[in-house]
N, C-alpha and C positions, 0 to 999 in steps of 0.2 A: 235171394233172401229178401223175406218185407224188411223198408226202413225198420230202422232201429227206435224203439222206443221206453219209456216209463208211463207204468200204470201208477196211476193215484186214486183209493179209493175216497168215497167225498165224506159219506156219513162215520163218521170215530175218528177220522184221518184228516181230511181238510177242512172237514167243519162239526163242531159240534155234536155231537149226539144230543137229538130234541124228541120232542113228540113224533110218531108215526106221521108221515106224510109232510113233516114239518123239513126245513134245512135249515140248521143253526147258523150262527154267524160262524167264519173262518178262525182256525186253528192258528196263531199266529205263526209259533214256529215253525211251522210244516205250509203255511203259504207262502213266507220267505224262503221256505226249500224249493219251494214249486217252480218261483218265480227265477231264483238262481239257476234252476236245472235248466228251464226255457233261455235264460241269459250266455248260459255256458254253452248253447248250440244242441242240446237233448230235446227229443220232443216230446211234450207231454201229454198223456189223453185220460181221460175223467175215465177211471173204470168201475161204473155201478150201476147195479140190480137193476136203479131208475130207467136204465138203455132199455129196458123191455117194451117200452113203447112210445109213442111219440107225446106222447105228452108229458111223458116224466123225462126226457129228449128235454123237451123245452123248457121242465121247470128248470132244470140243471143249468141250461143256457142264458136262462135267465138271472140266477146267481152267480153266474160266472163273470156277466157282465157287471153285475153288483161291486164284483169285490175283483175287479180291475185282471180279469182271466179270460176275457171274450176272443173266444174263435178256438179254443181250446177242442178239441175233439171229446166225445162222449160218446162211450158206447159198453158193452160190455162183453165183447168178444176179443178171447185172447190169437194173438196171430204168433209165427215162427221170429219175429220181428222186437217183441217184447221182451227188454232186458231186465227185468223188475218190476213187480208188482210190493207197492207201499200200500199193508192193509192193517185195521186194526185188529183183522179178523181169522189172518191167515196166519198158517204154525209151519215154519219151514222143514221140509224135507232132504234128505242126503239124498242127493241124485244117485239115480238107480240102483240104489240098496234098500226101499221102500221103508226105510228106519227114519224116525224124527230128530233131527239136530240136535244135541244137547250143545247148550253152549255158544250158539252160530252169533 
């Protein structure tokens, strides 16, 4: 099985929701998660849209090193390895009952 991981989405989740193209400043609460998950021995990896190419690659990298995250993985490809995915976007599912969580 791949290493064990946490996705973290950037845009709603670790930072701001801004103008298209733009990346807000950092989420406080949720970059003190980030950084305790990395503390506690979990790996962390930036999972967004921006991984579609290299240059949304680099702006990402860029703010990462901004706000004290550099060397953080980015990408946005899920693997068998991935324990959680933190999004603002995403609506949980009851594994293989194809029915939506109430209540999770």
């Amino acid at each position: 099985m791949s290493k064990r991981w946490i996705g973290v989405d950037l845009d709603g989740t670790l930072a701001y929701s801004t103008t298209p193209g733009k990346i807000g400043k950092p989420v406080p609460a949720m970059l003190k998660r980030v950084k305790d998950t990395i503390e506690a021995g979990t790996e962390v990896r930036i999972f967004t849209a921006r991984a579609m190419n290299a240059d949304g690659i680099a702006t990402v990298r860029k703010w990462l090193k901004a706000n004290d995250l550099a060397g953080l993985p980015v990408t946005n490809v899920k693997d068998g390895g991935m324990l959680e995915l933190w999004d603002d976007r995403a609506r949980r599912v009851v594994r293989d009952k194809g029915a939506f969580c109430a209540g999770c």
